[in-house]
N, C-alpha and C positions, 0 to 999 in steps of 0.2 A: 718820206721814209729815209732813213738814215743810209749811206752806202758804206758804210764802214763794218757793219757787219755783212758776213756772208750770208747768200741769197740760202744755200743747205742749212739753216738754223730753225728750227721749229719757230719761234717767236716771229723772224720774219717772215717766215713760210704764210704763217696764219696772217701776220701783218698787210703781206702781200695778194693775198685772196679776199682777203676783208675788205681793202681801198677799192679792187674793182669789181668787187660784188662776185666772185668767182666758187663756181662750182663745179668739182671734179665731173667730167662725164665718165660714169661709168662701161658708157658703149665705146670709150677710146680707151679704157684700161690706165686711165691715169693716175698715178702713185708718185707725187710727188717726194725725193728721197731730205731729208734733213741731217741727215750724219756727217761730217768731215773728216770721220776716218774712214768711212768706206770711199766716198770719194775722192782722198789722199789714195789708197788703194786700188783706184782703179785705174786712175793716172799710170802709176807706177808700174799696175800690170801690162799695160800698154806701154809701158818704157817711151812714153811723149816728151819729146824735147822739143830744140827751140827750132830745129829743120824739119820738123813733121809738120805735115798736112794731115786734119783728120776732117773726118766725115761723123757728123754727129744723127740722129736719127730718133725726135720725139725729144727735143729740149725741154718741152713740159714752160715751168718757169724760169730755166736758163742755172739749174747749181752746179749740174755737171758740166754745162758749156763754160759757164766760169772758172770751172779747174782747166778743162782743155785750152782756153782763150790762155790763162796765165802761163802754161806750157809748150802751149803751141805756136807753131808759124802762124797759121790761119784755120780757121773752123769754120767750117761748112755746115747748119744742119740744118734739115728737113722738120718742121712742124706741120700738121693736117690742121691742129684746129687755128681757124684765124681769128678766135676769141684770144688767144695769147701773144698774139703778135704786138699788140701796145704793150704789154708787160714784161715781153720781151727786149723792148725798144730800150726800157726804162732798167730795167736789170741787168741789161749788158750793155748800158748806155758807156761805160767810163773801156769798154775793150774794141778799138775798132779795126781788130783782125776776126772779126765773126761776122758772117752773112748769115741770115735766118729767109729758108724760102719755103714759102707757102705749100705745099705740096704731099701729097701721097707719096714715100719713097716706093709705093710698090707699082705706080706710073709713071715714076722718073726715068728719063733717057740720060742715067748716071753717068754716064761719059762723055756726053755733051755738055752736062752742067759743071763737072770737073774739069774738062776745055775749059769754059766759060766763067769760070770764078775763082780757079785756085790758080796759082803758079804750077809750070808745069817743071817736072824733074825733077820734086824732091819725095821722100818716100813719103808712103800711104797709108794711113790705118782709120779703122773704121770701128767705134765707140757708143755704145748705146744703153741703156735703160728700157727694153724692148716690152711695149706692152703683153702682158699675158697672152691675150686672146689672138695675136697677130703672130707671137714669135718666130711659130716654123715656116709660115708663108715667105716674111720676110728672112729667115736666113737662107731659106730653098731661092730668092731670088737673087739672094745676093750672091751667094756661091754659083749661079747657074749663070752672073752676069759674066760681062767683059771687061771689069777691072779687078786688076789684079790689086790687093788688100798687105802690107809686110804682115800684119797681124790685124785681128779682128778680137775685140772684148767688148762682150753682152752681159749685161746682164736681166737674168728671166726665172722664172720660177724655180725652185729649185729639182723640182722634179724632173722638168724637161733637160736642166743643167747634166742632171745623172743620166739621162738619155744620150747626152751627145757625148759624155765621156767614158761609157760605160765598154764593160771587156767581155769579148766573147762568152758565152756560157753563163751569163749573170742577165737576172730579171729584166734590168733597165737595159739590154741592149736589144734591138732592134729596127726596123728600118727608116727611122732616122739618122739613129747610130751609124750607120753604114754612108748613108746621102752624105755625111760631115767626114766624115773619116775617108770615104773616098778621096777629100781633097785636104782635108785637115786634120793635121793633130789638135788632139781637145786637150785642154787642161782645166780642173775645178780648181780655180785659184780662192775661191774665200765664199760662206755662207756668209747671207744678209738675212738678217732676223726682221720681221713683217715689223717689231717697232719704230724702224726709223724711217716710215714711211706715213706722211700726210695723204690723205688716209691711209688706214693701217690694210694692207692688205690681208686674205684669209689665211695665205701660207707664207711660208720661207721663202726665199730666192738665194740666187746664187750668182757669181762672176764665173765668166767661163771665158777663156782665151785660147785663141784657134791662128792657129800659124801654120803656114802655106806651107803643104810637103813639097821636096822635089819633086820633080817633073818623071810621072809613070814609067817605068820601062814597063810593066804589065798591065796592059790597058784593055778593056772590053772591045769586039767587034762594032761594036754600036752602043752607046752610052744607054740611050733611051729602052733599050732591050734589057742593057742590065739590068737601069732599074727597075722595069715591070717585073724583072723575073726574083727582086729584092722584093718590092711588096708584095710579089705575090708567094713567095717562101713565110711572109709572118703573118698571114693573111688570117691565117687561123692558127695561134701561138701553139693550141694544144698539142692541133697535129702533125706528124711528120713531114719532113721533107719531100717523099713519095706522097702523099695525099694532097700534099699543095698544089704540087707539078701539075697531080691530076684536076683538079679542080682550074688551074689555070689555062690546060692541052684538051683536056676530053680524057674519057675515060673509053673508047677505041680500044681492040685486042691490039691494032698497029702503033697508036698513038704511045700506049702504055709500054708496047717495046723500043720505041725509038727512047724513053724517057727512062727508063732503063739504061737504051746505050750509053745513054749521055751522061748518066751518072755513073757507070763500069768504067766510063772513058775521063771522068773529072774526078775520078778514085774516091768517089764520097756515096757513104752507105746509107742508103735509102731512107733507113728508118731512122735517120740523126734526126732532130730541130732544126731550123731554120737560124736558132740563136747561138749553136756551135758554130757554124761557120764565119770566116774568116772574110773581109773584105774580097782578098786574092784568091780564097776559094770560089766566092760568088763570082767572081769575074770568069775565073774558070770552069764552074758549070754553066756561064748564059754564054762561052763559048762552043760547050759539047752541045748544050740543044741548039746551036745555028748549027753545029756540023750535022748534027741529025733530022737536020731539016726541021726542025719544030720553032724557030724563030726567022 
């Protein structure tokens, strides 16, 4: 097969599936992308130059690792299936600043292998094509890890896309929205239409770039509190904020007064949603229920 055209081209997409007899597993969510504008696009949203280290995650058949090897210092990524690892040998045969390691990224000791294979001190960004069916796992681990990321650009259904940048008081926001925004600003940088994907997926997706807020000055008593008291505020979208509480506390003639206090004392009125409130409001009510003993 020819290496003068690029690997994102439908022709050799199929060319390259065909040589090694390959078939998308559907239980890995695999969508091969064949566009080179969007992958022009995503490069750019991740502003990858020739001193960045990126972290790649589901190279699939290597189109988007092609754009990052051409812009990057060195590429790091993670593939699960090792039916693509000969394929990959062969399609990023001509870049040899890309490592490809065999691995679950949601069983990697990320910090050891970025010890381990990257140069150390140059900035960090982390670049993906994130299967459907995996998405929130892996960005809830990535976010909960111990590497710090300059920027992080996903892309994933479009749906979940509007979850992570969605603004208080609007449908799509809820407690994912909050997990991302706790530490990152989101951004929908560009819809991806399901046709320029080998196979075509059923929906839309979307680019989404998440860049590392400053460093809290208002922070939770205990992070892990927070968030129980975040999932369990959208637990049931219909009902109020007072009905969640209850449902998460007991429903105690005492129980119900301390949960009271603590919403008199976090000035948020009972009967809001859970999808009004504000990051720093959340943080501020799962600090009145520790004060009222209820955490």
């Amino acid at each position: 097969m020819s290496k003068e055209i690029d690997i994102a081209n439908p022709a050799r997409t199929q060319a390259i599936m065909n040589a090694y007899g390959l078939r998308v597993k559907k239980s890995l969510g695999q969508n091969f992308l064949t566009d080179q504008n969007v992958l022009h696009n995503i490069v750019a949203t991740a502003d990858i130059g020739p001193e960045d280290n990126v972290i790649e995650i589901g190279p699939g058949i290597g189109a988007l690792t092609e754009y990052l090897a051409r812009a990057a210092h060195q590429v790091l990524a993670f593939e699960i299936d090792d039916r693509l690892l000969p394929i990959l040998d062969e399609t990023l045969a001509d870049y040899d600043n890309v490592e490809i390691i065999n691995q679950d990224i949601l069983k990697v000791e990320l910090p050891a292998m970025i010890a381990e294979h990257l140069d150390a001190d140059r900035p960090l960004k982390l670049v993906a094509n994130l299967p459907y069916y995996i998405t929130t796992p892996i960005l809830m681990s990535v976010l909960a890890g111990r590497v710090t990321f300059d920027n992080i650009v996903v892309m994933m259904q479009k749906e979940v896309a509007d979850r992570l940048a969605a603004e208080p008081g609007t449908k799509a926001y809820g407690a994912l929205t909050i997990a991302v925004q706790y530490r990152m600003a989101a951004e929908l940088a560009m819809i991806v239409p399901r046709t320029v994907f080998v196979p075509s997926p059923n929906v839309d997706s979307a680019i989404v770039k998440l860049t590392a807020l400053p460093e809290r000055t208002h922070v939770p008593f205990d992070e892990a509190e927070f968030f129980k008291v975040v999932k369990a505020g959208f637990a049931h979208r219909r009902k109020n904020l007072w009905n969640n509480m209850q449902s998460l506390f007991a429903k105690q003639p005492e129980v119900k007064t301390a949960i009271q206090t603590a919403l008199d004392a976090a000035g948020i009125d009972p009967k809001i949603r859970a999808e009004r409130l504000t990051v720093d409001e959340f943080i501020t009510l799962t600090d009145a229920l520790h004060a009222a003993d209820l955490l």
